[in-house]
N, C-alpha and C positions, 0 to 999 in steps of 0.2 A: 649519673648519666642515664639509668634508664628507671628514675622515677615516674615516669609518665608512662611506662610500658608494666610498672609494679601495678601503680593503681588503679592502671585495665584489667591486669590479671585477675587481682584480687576484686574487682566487678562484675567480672566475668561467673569467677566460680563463685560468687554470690547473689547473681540473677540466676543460674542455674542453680544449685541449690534450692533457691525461693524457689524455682519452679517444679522442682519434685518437691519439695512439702507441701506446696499447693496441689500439686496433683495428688499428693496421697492423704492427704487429712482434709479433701474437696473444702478447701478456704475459697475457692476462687472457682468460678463459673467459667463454658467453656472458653467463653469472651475474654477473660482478664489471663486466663492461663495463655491464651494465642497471643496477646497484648505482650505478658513478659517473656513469653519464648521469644514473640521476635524482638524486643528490649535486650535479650541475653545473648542471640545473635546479633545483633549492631554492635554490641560491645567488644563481642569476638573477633567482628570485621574489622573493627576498629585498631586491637589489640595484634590482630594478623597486620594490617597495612602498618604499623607502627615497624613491627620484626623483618617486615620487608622492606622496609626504608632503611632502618640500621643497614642491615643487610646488606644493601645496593651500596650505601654510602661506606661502609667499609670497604669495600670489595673497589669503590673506584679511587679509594687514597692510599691504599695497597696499589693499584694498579699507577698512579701518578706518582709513584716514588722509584718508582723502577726508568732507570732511560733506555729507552731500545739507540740501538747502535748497527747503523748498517753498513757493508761494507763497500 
């Protein structure tokens, strides 16, 4: 169920990562390190809107199982 939220993760800490080895063993000019920072954020954003969908969509089939009753 949240293979698709695993292999953001795991892109995630793996664009960032690249991005400190490239900043610390200067592979990459300031161009290409801006390029995968913001590559490593899109994937974050990504990986957050995914957490927040579960999220909501759990939250509203916990809330449809419940019957309110009035009196």
């Amino acid at each position: 169920a949240f293979y698709w939220e695993d292999v953001f993760s795991m892109l995630v800490l793996a664009l960032h990562t690249a991005y400190l080895v490239a900043l610390f063993t200067g592979a990459l000019d300031a161009r290409g390190l801006a390029w995968l920072a913001l590559a490593a954020y899109a994937t974050y954003v990504v990986n957050a809107g995914q957490f927040i969908y579960k999220l909501r969509m759990a939250r509203l089939q916990g809330h449809s199982g419940t019957v309110a009753v009035q009196a």
